[in-house]
RODO-2510 file (C-alpha; in nm, 4 decimals, decimal comma):
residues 379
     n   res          X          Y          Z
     1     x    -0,2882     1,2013     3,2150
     2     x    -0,1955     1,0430     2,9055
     3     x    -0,3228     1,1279     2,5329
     4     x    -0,4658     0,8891     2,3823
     5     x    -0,4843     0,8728     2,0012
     6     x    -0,7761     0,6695     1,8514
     7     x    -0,6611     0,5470     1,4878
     8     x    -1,0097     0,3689     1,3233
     9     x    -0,8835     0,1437     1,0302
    10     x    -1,1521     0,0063     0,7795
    11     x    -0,9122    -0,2847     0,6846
    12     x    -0,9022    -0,6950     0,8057
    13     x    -0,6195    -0,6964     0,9623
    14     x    -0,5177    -1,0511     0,8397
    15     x    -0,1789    -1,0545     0,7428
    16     x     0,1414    -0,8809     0,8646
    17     x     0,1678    -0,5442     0,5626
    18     x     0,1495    -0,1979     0,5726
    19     x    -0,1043    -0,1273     0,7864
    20     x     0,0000    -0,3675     1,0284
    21     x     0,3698    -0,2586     1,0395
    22     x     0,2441     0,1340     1,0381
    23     x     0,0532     0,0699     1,3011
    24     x     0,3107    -0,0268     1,5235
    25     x     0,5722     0,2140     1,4024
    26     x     0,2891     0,4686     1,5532
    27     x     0,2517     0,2850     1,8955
    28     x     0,6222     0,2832     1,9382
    29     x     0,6362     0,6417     1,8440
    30     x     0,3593     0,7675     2,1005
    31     x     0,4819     0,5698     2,3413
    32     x     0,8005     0,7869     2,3567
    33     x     0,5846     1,0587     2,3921
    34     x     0,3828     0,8890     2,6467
    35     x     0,0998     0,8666     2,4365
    36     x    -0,1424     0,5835     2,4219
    37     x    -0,2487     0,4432     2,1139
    38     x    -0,6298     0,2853     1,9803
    39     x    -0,6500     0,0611     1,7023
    40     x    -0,9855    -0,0209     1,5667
    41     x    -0,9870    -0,2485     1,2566
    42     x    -1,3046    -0,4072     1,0610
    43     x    -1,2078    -0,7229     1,2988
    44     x    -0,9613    -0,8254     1,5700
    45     x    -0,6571    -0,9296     1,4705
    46     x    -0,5734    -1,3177     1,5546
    47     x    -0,2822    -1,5455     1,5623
    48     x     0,0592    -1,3754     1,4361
    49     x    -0,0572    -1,0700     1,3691
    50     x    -0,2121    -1,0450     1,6977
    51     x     0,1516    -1,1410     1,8769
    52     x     0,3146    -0,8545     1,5939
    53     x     0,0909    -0,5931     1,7367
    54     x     0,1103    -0,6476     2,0872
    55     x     0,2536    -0,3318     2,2580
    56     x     0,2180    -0,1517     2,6123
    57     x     0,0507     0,1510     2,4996
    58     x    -0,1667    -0,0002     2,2182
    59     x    -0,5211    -0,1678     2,2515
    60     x    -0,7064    -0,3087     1,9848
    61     x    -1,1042    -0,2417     1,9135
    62     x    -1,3001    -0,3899     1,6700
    63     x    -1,5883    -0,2319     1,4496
    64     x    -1,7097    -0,4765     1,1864
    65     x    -1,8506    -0,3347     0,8799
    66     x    -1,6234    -0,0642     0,8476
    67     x    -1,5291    -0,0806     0,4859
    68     x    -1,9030    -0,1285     0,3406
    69     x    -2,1601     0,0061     0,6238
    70     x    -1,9936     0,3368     0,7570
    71     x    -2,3101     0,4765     0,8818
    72     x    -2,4139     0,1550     1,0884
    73     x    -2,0583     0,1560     1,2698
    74     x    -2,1573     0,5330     1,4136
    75     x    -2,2528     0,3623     1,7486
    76     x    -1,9626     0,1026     1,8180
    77     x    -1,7604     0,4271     1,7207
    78     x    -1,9267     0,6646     1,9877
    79     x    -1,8972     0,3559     2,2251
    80     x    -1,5436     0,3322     2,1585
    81     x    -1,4767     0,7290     2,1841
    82     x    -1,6410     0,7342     2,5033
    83     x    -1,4614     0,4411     2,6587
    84     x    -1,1363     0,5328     2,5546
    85     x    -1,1738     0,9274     2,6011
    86     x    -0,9804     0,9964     2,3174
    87     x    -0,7995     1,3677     2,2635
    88     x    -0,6996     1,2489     1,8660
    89     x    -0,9227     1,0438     1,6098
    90     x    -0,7165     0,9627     1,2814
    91     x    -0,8981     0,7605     1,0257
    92     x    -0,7929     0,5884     0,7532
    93     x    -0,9426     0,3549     0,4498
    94     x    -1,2932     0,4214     0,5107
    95     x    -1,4979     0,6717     0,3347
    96     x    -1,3641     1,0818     0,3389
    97     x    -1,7264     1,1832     0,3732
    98     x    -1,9353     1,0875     0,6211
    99     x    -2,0246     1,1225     1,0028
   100     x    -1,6846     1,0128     1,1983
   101     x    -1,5760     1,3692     1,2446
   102     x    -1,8991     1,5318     1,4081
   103     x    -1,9465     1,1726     1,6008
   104     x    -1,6024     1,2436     1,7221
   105     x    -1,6781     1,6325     1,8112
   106     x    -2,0123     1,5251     2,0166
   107     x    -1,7619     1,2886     2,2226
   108     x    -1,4840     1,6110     2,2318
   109     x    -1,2431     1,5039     2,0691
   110     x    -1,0384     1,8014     2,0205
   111     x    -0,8538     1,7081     1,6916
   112     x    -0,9327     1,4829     1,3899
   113     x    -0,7468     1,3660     1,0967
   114     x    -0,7755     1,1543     0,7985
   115     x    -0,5551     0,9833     0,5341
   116     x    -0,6349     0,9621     0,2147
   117     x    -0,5465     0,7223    -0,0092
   118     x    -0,7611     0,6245    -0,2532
   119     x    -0,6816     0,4875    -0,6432
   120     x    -0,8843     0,5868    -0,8919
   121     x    -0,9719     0,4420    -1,2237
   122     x    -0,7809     0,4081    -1,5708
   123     x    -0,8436     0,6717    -1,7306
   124     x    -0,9756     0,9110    -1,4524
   125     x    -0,9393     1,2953    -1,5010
   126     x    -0,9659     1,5172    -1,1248
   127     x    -1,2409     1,7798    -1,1816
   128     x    -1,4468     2,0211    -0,9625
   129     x    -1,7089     1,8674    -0,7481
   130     x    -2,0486     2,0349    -0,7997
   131     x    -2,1650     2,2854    -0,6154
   132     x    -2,4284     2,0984    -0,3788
   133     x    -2,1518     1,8161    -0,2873
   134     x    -1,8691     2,0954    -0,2123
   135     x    -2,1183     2,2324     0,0552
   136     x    -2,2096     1,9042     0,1867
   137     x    -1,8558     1,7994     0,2390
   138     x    -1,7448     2,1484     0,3685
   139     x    -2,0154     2,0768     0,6196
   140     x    -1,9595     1,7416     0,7236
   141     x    -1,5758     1,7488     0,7225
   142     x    -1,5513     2,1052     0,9025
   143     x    -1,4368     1,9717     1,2395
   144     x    -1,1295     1,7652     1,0237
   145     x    -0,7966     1,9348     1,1134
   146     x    -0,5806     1,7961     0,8119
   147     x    -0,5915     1,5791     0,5689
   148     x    -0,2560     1,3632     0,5138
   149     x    -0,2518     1,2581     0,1285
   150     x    -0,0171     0,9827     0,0599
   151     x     0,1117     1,1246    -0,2381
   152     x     0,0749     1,4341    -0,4844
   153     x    -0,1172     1,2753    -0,6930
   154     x    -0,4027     1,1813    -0,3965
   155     x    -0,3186     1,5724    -0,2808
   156     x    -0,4020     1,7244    -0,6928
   157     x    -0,7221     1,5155    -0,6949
   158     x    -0,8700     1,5883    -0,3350
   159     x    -0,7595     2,0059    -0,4236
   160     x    -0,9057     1,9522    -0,7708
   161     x    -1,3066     1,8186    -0,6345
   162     x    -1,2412     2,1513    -0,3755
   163     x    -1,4334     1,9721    -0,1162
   164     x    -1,2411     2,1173     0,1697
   165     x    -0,9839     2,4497     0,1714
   166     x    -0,6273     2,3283     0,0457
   167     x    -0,4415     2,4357     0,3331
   168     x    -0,5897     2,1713     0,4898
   169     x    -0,4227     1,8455     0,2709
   170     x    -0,0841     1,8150     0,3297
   171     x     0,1394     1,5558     0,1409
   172     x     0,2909     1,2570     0,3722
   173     x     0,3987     0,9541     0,1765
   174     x     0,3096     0,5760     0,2464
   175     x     0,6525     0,4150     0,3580
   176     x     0,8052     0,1006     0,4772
   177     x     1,0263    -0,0433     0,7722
   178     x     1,3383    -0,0468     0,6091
   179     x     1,4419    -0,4373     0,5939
   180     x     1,7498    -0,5954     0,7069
   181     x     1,9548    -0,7097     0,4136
   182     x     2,1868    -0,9539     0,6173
   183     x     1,9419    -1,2577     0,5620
   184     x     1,8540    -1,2026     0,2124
   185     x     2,0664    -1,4965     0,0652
   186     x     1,8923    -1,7553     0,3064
   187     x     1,5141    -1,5842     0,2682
   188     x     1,5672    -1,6193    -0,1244
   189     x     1,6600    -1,9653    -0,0869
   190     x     1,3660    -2,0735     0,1228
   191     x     1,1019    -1,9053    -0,0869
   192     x     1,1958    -2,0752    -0,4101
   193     x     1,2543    -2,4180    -0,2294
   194     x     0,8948    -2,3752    -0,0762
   195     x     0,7294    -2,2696    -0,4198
   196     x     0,9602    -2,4995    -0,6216
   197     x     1,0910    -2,1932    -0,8513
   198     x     1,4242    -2,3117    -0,9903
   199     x     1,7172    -2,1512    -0,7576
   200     x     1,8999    -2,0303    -1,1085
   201     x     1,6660    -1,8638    -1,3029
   202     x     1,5888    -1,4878    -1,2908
   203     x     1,2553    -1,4210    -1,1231
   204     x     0,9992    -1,1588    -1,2249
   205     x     0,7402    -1,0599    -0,9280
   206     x     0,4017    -0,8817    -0,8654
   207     x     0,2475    -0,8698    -0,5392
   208     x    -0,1280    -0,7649    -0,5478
   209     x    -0,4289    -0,8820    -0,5631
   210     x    -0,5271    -1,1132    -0,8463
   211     x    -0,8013    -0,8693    -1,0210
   212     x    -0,8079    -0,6762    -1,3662
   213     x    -0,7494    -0,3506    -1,1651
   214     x    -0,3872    -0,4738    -1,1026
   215     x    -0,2819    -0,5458    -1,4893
   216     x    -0,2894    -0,9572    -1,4632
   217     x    -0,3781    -0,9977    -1,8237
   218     x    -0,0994    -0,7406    -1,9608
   219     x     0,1369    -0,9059    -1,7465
   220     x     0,0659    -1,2462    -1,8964
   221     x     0,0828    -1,0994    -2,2133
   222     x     0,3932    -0,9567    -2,1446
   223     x     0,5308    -1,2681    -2,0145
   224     x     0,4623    -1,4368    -2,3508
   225     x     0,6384    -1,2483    -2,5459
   226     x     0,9811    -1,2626    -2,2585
   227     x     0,9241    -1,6269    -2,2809
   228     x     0,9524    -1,6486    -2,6276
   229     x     1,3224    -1,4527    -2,6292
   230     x     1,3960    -1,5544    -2,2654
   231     x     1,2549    -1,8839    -2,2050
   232     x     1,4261    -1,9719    -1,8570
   233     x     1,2353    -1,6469    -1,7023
   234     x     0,9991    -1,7582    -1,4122
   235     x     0,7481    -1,5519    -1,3072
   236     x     0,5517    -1,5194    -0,9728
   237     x     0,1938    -1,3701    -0,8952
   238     x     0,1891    -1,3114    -0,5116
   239     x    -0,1418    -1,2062    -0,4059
   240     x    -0,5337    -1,3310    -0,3810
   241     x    -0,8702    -1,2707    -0,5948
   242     x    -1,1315    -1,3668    -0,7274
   243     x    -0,9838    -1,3821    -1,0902
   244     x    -0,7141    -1,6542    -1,0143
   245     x    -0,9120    -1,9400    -1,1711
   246     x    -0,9719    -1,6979    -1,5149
   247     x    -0,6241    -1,5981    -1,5513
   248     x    -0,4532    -1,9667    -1,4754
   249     x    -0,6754    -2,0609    -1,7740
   250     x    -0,5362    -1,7665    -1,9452
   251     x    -0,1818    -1,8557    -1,8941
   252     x    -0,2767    -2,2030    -2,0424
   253     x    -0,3841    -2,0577    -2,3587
   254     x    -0,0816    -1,8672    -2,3708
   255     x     0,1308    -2,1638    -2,3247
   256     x     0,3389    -2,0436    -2,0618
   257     x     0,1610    -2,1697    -1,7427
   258     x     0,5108    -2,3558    -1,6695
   259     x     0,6862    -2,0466    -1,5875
   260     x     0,4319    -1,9138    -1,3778
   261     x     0,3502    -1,9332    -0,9984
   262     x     0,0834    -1,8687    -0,8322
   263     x     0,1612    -1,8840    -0,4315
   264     x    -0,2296    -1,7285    -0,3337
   265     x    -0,1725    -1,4774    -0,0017
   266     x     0,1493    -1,4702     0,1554
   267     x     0,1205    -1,3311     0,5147
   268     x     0,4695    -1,1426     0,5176
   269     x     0,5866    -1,0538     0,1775
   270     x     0,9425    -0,9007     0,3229
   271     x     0,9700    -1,1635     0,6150
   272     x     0,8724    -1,4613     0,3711
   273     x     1,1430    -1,4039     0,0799
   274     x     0,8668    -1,2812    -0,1758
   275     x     1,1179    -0,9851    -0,2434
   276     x     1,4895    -1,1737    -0,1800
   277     x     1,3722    -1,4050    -0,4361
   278     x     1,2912    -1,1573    -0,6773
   279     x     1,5344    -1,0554    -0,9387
   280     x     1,2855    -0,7794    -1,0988
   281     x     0,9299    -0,5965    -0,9325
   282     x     0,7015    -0,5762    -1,1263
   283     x     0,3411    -0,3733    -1,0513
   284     x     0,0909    -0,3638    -1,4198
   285     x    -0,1801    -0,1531    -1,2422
   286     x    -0,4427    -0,0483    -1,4852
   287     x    -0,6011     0,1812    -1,2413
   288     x    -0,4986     0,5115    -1,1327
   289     x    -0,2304     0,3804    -0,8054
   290     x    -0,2606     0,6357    -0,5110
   291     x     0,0889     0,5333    -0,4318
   292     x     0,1865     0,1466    -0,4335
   293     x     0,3181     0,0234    -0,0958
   294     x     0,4505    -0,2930    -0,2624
   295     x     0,7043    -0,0917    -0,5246
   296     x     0,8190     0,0581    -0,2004
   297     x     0,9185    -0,2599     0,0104
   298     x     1,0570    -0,3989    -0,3212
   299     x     1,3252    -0,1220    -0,3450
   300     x     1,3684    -0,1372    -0,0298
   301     x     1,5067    -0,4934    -0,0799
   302     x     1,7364    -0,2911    -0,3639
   303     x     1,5017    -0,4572    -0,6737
   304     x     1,4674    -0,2875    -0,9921
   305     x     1,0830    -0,2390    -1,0659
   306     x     0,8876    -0,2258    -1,3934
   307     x     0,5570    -0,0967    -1,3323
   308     x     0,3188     0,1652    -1,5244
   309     x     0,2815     0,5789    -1,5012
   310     x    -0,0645     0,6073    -1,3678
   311     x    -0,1470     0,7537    -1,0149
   312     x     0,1239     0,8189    -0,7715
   313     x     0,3466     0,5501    -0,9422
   314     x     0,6261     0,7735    -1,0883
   315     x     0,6318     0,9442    -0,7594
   316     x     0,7490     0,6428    -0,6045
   317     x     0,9549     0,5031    -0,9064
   318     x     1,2075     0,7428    -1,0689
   319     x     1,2312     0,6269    -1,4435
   320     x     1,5421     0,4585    -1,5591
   321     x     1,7035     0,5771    -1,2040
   322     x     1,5118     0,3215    -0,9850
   323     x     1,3149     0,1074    -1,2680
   324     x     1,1129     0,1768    -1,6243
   325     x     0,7742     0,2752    -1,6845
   326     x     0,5453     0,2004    -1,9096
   327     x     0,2756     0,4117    -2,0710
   328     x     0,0072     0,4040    -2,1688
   329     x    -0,0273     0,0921    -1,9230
   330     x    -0,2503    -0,1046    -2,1310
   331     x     0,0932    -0,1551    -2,3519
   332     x     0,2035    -0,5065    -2,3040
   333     x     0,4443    -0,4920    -2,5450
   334     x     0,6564    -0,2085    -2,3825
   335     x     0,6020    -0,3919    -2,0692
   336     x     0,7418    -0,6579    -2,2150
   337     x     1,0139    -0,4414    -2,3838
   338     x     1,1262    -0,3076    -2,0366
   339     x     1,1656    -0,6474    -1,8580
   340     x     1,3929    -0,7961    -2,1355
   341     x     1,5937    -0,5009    -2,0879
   342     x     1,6455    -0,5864    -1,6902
   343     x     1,7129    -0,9785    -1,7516
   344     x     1,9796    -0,9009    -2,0140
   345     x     2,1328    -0,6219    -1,7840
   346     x     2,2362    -0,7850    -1,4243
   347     x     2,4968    -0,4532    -1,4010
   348     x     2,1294    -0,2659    -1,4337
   349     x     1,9646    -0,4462    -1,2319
   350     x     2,1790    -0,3810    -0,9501
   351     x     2,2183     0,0006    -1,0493
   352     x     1,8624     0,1005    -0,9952
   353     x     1,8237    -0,1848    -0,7157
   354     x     2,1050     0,0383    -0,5049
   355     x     1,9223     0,3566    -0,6006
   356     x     1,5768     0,2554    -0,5189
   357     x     1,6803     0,1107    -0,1425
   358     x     1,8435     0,4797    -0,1427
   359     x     1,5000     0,6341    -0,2634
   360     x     1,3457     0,4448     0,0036
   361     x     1,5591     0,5540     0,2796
   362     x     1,5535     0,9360     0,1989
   363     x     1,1802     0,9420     0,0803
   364     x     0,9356     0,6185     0,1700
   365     x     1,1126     0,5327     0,5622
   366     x     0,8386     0,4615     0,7783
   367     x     1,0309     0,5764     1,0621
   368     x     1,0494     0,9004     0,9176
   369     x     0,7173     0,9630     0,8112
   370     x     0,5132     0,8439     1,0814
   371     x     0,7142     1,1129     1,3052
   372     x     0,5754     1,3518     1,0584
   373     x     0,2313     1,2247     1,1620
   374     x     0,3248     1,2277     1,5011
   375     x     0,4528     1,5723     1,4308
   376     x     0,1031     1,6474     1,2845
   377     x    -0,0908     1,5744     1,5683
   378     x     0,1076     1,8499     1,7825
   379     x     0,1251     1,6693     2,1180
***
């Protein structure tokens, strides 16, 4: 009889991104194995990413609520654990304590995993957890096999609270599908016909969402003052929230809403030309990054990156090897300093674009990774 691996996802799977792509990368991979695969999200999929994720090992469940009501999902879980007689339960952006692991032991499941990836903060310092939470956790999270981290960083935090024994977190990077460069010329082209971005100027991009988390006002600020020396720079903010209205105002004070576009959610970032189009990455997070899955498909389309040292960041970028970093990352002006560097420098642009697809290929391949998951779960 096949194994069948239950993966519970507390994301909306509403575009085609990481999660999407990883969660295909791990059908494809049981399948060899002849492993079935069970992918619960916080609601179906529809429409294209429906058609992306259709496999012949993989079925898709639904548990809504998953991100902000983890203890009213307990019975669609048990429902789904006992339909689907699952040997493996990973989960994955939802809470790392709470009931999933002994609602998956009552249903015997024999192993149970979970990824952690969670940012923290600006500013946040990993200490010890107190003693009535360590023995809560050690409690709840007992039946949990491993934890995968998704960088060092998540790994020093999750060792530093000492809420489970550290043998148990073991380091497994986010990665990416490595793209096909053969179409990059034509993708480029496309994008900045669709979002009318002049075809000759050098493009600066950030994918995220549009919140103060992500660094949207030092990136502004930054872009003033490249404007000012470089004033045929466009820049692009790829990515949803709430803040958009505030920070179009914003870039109206600043005088340089002109050279700025704001293209709200793009379903495919690497299928839609977001990164051929690019000339320079950029990622401003304020908070404490557990890794940064965008930096990672940008090298992969060989783009230099500009982005701060907080989190897992310089774990992903190598500095002045695959881009520049900027600390502390409230500093707009180094920000700044670093992406007038890039424009003036096409030779170094292309330098740490070559390196960082290279990075990508030896460090951040999904392909790769996801057999170490695979590898993980010891089938």
């Amino acid at each position: 009889m096949a194994v069948t691996v239950v993966a519970v996802f507390g994301v909306d799977p509403f575009r085609i991104g990481g999660v999407e792509i990883y969660t295909r990368e791990l059908a494809r991979q049981l399948e060899k194995r002849g492993a079935r695969l069970v992918a619960v999200f916080s609601r179906k999929p529809t429409g294209a990413v429906a058609e992306y994720l259709t496999a012949p090992n993989l079925t898709l469940e639904e548990i809504v609520g998953l991100e902000d009501r983890p203890l009213g999902c307990l019975p669609a879980l048990f429902s789904i654990l006992l339909r689907h007689g699952p040997r493996i339960l990973h989960f994955q952006f939802v809470d790392f304590v709470g009931l999933f692991p002994c609602v998956a032991k009552l249903c015997g499941v024999r192993q149970i995993y979970f990824t952690a990836q969670g940012s923290e903060p600006a500013g946040f310092q990993p200490r010890r957890s107190v003693a009535w939470k360590r023995l809560v956790v050690r409690v709840v999270n007992a039946p949990l096999d491993r934890v995968f981290c998704i960088s060092k960083f998540v790994r020093r935090v999750l060792v530093a609270r000492d809420l489970l024994p550290e043998d148990r977190f073991q380091v497994i990077y986010n990665a990416i599908s490595l793209p096909s460069l053969a179409r990059v010329a034509e993708q480029r082209r496309t994008f900045r016909e669709t979002y009318k971005i002049p075809a000759t100027c050098q493009l600066v991009t950030q994918v995220s969402w549009i919140i103060p988390e992500k660094g949207i006002p030092q990136l502004l600020e930054a872009a003033q003052l490249v404007l000012r020396e470089l004033p045929g720079t466009h820049f692009a903010l790829v990515g949803s929230g709430n803040c958009e209205a505030e920070y179009r105002g914003r870039a109206r004070e600043l005088g340089i809403e002109k050279s700025i576009t704001w293209t709200g959610l793009v379903q495919n970032p690497m299928e839609d030309g977001v990164y051929a189009a690019t000339d320079i990455f950029c990622l401003a997070s304020q908070w404490q990054e557990a890794f940064g899955w965008v930096i990672a498909e940008a090298m992969g389309f060989e783009k230099p990156v500009v982005a701060t040292a907080t989190g897992g960041i310089p774990e992903v970028v190598e500095d002045g090897v695959t881009g520049l970093l900027v600390a502390p990352p409230t500093n707009s002006a180094q920000l700044a300093q670093h992406l007038l560097r890039l424009l003036r420098n096409t030779e170094e642009q292309k330098r740490m674009g070559s390196a960082g697809r290279q990075a990508v290929e030896q460090k951040f391949n999904l392909e790769v990774t996801v057999a170490q998951v695979v590898a993980g779960y010891d089938l």
